[in-house]
mmCIF file as gemmi writes it, N, C-alpha and C atoms, coordinates in Angstrom:
data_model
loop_
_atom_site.group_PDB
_atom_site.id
_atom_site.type_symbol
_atom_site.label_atom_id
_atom_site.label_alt_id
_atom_site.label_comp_id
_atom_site.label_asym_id
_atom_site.label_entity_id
_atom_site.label_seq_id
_atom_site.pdbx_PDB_ins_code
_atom_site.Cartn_x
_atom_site.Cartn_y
_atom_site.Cartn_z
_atom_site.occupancy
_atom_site.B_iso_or_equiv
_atom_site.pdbx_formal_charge
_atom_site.auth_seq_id
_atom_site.auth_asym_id
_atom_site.pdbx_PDB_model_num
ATOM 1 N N . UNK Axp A 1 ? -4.702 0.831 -15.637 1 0 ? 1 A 1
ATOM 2 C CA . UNK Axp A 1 ? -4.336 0.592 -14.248 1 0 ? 1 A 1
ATOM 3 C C . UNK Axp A 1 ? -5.544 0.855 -13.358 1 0 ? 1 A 1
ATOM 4 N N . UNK Axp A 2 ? -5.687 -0.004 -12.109 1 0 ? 2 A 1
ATOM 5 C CA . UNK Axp A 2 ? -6.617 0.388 -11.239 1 0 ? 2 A 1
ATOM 6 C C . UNK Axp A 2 ? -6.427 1.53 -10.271 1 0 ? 2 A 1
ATOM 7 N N . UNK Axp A 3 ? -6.818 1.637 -9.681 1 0 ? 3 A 1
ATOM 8 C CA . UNK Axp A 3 ? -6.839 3.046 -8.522 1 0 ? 3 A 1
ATOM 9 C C . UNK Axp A 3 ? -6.784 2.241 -7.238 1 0 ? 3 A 1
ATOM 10 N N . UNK Axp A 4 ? -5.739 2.672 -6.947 1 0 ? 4 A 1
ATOM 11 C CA . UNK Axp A 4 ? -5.756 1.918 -5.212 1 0 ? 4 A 1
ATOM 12 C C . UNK Axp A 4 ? -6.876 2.119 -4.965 1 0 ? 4 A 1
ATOM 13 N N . UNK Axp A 5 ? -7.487 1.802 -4.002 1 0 ? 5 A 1
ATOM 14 C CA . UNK Axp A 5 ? -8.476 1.332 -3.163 1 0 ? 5 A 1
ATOM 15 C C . UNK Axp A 5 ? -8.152 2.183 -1.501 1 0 ? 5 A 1
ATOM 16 N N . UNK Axp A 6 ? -7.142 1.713 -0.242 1 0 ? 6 A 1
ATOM 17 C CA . UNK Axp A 6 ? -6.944 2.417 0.591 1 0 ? 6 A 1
ATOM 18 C C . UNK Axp A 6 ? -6.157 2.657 0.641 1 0 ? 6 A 1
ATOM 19 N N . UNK Axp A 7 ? -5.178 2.824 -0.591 1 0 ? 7 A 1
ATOM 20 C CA . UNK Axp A 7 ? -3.66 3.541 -0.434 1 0 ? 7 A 1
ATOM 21 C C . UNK Axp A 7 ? -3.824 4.654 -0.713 1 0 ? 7 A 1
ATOM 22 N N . UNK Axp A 8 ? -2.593 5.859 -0.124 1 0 ? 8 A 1
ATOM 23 C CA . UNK Axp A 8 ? -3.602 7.287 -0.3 1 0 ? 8 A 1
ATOM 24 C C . UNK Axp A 8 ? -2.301 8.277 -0.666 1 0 ? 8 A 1
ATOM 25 N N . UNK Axp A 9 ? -2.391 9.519 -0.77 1 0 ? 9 A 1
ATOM 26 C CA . UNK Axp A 9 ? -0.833 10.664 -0.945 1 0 ? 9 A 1
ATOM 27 C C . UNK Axp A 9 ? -0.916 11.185 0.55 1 0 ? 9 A 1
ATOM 28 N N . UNK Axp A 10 ? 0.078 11.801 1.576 1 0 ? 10 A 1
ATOM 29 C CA . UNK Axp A 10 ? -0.595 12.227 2.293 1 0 ? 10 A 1
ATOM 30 C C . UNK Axp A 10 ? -0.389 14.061 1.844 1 0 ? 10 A 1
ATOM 31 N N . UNK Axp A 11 ? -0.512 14.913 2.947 1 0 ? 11 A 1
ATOM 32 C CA . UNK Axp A 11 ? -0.525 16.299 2.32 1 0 ? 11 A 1
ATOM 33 C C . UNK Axp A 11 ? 0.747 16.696 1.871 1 0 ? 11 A 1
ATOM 34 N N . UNK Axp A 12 ? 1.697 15.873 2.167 1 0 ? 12 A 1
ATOM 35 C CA . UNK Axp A 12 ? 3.323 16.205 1.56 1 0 ? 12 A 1
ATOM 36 C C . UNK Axp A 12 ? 3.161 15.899 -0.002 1 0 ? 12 A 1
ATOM 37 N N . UNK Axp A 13 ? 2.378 14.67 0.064 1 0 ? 13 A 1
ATOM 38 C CA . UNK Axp A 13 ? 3.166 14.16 -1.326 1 0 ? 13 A 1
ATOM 39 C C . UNK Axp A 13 ? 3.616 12.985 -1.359 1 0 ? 13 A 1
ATOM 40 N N . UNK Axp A 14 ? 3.838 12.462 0.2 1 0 ? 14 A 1
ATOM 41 C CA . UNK Axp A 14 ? 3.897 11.166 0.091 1 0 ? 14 A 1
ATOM 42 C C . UNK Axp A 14 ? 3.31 9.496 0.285 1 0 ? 14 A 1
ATOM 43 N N . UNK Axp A 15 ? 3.236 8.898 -0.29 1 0 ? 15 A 1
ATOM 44 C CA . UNK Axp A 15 ? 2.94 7.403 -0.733 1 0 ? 15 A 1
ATOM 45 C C . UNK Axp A 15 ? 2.649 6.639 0.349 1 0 ? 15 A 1
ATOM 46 N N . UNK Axp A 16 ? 1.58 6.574 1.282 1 0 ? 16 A 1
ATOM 47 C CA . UNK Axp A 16 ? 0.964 5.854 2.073 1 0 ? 16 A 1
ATOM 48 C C . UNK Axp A 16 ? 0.516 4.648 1.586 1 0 ? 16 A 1
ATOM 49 N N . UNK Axp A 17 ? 1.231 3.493 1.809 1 0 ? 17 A 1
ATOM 50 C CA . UNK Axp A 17 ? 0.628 2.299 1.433 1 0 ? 17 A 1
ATOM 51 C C . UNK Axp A 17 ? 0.369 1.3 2.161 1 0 ? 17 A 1
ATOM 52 N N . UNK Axp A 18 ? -1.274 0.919 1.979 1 0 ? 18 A 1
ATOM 53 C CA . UNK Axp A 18 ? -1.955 0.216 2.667 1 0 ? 18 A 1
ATOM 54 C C . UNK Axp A 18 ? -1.889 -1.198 2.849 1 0 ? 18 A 1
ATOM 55 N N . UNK Axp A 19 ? -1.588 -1.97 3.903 1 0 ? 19 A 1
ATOM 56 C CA . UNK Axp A 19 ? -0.806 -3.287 4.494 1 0 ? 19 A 1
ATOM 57 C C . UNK Axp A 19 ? -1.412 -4.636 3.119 1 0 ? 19 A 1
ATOM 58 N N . UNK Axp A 20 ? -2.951 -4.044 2.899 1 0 ? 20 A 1
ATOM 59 C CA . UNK Axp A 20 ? -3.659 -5.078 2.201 1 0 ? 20 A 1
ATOM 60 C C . UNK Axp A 20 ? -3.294 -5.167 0.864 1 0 ? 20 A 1
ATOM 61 N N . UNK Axp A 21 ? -2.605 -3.944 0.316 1 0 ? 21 A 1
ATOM 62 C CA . UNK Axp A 21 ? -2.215 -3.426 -1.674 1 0 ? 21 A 1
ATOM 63 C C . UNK Axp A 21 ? -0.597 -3.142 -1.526 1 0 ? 21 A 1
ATOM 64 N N . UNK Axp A 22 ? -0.023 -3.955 -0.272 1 0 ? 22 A 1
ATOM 65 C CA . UNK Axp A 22 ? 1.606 -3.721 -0.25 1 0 ? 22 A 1
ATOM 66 C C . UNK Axp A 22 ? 2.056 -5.254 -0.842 1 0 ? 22 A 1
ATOM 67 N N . UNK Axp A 23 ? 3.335 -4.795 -1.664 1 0 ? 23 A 1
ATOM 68 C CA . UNK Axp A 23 ? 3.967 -5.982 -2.309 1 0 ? 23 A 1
ATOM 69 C C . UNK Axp A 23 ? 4.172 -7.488 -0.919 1 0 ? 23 A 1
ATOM 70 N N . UNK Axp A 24 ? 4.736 -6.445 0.404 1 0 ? 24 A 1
ATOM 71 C CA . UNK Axp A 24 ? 5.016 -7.568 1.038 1 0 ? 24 A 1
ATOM 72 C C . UNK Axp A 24 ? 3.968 -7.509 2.427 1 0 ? 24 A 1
ATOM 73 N N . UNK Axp A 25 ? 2.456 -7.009 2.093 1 0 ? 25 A 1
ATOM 74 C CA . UNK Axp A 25 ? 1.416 -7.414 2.847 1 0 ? 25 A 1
ATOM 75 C C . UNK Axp A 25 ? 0.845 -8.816 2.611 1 0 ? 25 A 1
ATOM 76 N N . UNK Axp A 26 ? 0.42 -8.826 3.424 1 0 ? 26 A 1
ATOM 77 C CA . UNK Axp A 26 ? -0.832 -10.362 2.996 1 0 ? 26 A 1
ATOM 78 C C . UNK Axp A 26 ? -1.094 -10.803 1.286 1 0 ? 26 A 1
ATOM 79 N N . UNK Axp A 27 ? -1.618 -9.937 0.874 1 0 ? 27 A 1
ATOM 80 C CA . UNK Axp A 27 ? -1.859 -9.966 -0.671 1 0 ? 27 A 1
ATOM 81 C C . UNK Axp A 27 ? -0.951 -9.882 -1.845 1 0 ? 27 A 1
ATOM 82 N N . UNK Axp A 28 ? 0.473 -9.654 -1.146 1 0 ? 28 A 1
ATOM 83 C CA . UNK Axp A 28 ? 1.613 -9.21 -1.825 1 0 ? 28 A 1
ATOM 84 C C . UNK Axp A 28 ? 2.378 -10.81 -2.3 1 0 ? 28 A 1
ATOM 85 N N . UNK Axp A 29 ? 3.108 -10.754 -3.173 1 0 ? 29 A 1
ATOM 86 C CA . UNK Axp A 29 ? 4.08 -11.654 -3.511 1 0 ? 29 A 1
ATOM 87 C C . UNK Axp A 29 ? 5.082 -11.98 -3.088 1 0 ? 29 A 1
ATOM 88 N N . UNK Axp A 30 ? 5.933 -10.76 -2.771 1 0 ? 30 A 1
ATOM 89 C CA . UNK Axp A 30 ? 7.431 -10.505 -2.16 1 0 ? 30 A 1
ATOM 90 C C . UNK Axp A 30 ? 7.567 -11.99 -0.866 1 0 ? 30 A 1
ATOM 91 N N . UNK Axp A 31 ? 8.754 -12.567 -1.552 1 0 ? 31 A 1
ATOM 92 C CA . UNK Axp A 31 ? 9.461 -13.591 -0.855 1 0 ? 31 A 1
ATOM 93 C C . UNK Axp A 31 ? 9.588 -13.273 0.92 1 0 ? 31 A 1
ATOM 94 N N . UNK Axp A 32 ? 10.184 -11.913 1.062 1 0 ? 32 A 1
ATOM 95 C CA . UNK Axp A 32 ? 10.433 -11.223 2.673 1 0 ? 32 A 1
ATOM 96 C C . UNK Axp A 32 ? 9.107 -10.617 3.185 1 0 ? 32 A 1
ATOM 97 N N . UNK Axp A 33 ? 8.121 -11.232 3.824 1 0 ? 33 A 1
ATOM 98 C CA . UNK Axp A 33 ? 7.06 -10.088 3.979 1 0 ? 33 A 1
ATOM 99 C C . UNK Axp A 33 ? 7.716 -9.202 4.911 1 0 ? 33 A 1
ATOM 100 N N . UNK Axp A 34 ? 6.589 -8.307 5.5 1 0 ? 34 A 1
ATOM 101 C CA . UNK Axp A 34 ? 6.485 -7.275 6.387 1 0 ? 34 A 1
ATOM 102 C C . UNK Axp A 34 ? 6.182 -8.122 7.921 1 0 ? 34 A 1
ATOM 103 N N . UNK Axp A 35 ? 7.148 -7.646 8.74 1 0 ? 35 A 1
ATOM 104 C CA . UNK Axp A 35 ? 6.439 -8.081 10.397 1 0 ? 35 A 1
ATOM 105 C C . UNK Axp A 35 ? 5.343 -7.813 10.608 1 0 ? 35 A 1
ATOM 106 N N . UNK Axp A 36 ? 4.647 -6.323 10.176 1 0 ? 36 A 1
ATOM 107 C CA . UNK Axp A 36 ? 3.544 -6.331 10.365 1 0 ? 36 A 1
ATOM 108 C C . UNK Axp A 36 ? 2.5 -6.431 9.723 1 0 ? 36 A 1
ATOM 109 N N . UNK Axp A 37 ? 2.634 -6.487 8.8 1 0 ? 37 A 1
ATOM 110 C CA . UNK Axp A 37 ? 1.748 -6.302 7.303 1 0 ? 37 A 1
ATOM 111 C C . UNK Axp A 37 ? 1.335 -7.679 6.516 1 0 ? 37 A 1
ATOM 112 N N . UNK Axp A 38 ? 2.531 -8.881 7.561 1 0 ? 38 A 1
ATOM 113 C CA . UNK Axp A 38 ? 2.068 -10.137 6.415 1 0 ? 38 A 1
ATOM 114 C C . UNK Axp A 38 ? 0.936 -11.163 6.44 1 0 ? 38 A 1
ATOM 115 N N . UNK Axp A 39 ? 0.249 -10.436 7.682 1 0 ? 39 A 1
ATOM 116 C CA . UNK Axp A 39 ? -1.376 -11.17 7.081 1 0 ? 39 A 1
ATOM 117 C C . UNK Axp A 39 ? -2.416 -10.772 7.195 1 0 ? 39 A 1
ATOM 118 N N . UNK Axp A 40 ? -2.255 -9.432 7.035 1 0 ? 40 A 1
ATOM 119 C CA . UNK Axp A 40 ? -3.083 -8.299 6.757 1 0 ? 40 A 1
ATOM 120 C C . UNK Axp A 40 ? -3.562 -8.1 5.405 1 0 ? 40 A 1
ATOM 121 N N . UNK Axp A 41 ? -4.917 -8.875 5.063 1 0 ? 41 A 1
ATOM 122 C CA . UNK Axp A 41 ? -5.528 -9.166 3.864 1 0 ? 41 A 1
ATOM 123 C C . UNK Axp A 41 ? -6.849 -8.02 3.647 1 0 ? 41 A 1
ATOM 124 N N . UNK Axp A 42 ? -6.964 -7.436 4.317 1 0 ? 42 A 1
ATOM 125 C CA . UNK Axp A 42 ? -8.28 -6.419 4.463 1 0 ? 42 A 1
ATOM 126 C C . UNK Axp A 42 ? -7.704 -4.944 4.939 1 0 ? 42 A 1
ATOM 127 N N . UNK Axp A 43 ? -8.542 -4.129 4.298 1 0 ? 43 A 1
ATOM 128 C CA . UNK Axp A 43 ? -7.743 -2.907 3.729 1 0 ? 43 A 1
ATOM 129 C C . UNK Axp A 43 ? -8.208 -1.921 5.206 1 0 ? 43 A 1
ATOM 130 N N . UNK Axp A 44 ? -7.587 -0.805 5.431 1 0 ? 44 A 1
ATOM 131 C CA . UNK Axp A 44 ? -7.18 0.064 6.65 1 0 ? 44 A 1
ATOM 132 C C . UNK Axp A 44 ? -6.864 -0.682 7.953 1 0 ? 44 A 1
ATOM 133 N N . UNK Axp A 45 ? -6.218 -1.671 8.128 1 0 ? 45 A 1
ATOM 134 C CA . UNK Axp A 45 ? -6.154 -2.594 8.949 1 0 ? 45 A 1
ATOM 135 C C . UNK Axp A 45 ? -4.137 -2.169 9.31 1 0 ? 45 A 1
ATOM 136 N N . UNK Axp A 46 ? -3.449 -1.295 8.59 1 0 ? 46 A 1
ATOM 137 C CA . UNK Axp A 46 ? -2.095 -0.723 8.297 1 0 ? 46 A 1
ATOM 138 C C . UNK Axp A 46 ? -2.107 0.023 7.525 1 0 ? 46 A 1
ATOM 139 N N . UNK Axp A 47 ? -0.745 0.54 7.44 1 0 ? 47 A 1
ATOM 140 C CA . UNK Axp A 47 ? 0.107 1.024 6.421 1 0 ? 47 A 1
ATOM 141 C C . UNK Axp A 47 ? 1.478 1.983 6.898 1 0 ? 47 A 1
ATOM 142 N N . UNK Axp A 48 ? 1.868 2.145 5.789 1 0 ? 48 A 1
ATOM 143 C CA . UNK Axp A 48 ? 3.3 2.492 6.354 1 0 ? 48 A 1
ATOM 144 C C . UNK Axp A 48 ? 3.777 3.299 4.956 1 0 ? 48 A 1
ATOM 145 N N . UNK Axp A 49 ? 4.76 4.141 5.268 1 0 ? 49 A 1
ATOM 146 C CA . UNK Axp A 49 ? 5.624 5.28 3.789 1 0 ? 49 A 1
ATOM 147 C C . UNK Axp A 49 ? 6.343 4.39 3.413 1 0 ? 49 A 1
ATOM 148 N N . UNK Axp A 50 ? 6.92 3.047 3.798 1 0 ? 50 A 1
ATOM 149 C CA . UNK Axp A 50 ? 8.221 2.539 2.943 1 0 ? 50 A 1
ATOM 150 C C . UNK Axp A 50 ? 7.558 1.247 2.614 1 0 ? 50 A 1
ATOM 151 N N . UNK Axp A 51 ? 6.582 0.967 1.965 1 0 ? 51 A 1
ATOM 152 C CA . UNK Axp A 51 ? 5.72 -0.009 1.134 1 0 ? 51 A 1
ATOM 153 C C . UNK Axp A 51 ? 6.016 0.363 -0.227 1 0 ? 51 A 1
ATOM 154 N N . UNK Axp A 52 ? 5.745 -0.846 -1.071 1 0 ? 52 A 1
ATOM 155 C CA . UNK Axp A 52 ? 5.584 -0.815 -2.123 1 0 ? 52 A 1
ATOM 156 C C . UNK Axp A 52 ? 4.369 -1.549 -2.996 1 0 ? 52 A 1
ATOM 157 N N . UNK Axp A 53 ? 3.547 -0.057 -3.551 1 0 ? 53 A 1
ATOM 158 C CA . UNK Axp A 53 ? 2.428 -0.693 -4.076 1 0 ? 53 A 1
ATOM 159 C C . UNK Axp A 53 ? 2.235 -1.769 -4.902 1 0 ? 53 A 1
ATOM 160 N N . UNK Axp A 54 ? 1.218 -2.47 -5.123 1 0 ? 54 A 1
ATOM 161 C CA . UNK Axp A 54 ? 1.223 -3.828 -5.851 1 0 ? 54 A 1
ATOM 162 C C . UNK Axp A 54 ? 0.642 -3.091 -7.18 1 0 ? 54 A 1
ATOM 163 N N . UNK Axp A 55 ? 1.764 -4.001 -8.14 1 0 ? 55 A 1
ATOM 164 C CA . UNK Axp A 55 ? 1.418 -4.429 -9.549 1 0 ? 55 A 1
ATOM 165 C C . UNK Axp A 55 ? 0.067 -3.743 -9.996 1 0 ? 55 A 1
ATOM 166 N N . UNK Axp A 56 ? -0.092 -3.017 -10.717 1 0 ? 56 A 1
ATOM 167 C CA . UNK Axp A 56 ? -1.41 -2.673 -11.443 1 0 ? 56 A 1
ATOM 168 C C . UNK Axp A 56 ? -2.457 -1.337 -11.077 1 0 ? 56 A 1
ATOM 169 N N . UNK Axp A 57 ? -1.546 -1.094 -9.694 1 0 ? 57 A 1
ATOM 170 C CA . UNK Axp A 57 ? -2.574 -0.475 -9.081 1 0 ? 57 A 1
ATOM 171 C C . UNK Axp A 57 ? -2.053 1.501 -9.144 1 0 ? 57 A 1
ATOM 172 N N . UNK Axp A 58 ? -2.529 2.288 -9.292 1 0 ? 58 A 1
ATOM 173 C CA . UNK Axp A 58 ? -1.911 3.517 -9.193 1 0 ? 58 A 1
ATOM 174 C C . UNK Axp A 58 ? -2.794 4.499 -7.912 1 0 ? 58 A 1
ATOM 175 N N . UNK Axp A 59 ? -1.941 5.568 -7.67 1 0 ? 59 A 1
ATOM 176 C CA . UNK Axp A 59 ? -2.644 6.591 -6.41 1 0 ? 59 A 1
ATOM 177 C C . UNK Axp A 59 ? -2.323 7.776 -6.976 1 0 ? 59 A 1
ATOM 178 N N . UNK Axp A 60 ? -3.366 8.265 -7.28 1 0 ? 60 A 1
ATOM 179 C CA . UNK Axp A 60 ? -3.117 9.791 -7.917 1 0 ? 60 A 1
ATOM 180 C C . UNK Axp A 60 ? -2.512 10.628 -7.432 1 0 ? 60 A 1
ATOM 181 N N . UNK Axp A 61 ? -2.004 12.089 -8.02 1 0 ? 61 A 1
ATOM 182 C CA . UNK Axp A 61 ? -0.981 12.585 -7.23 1 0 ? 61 A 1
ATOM 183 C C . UNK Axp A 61 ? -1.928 13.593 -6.235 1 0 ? 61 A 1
ATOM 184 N N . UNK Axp A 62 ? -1.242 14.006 -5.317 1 0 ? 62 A 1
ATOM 185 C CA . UNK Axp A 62 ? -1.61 14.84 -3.843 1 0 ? 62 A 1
ATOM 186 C C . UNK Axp A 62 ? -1.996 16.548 -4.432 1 0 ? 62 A 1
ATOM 187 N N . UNK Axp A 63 ? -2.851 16.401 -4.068 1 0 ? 63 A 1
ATOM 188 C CA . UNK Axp A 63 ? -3.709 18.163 -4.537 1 0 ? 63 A 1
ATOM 189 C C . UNK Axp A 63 ? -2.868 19.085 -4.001 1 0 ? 63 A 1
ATOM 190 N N . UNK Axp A 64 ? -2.872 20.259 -4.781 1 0 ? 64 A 1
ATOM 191 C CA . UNK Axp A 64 ? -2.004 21.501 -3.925 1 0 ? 64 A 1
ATOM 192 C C . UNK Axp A 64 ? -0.59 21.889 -4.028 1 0 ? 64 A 1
């Protein structure tokens, strides 16, 4: 698996995912995109906690 790129943990623990590596961002597949996210092809440009990362990619877990 690859390593996200600008998707990140935040200090909770949770799953920040970046508009450009989201299923229903720009780069994503998903039939329903995102209002905001769907043509957002270039990375820190969004993100949001209720994304879902794309296919292949993993974010290590949150230190601490």
């Amino acid at each position: 698996m690859k390593k996200a790129k600008y998707s990140e943990r935040d200090s909770r623990g949770r799953l920040l995912v970046d508009c450009s590596e989201c299923e229903r961002g720009g780069n994503g597949a998903a039939k329903y995109k995102c209002s905001c996210g769907w043509q957002v092809t270039r990375g820190r440009n969004g993100a949001c906690f209720e994304g879902t990362l794309l296919a292949g990619l993993e974010v290590p877990k949150a230190e601490g």
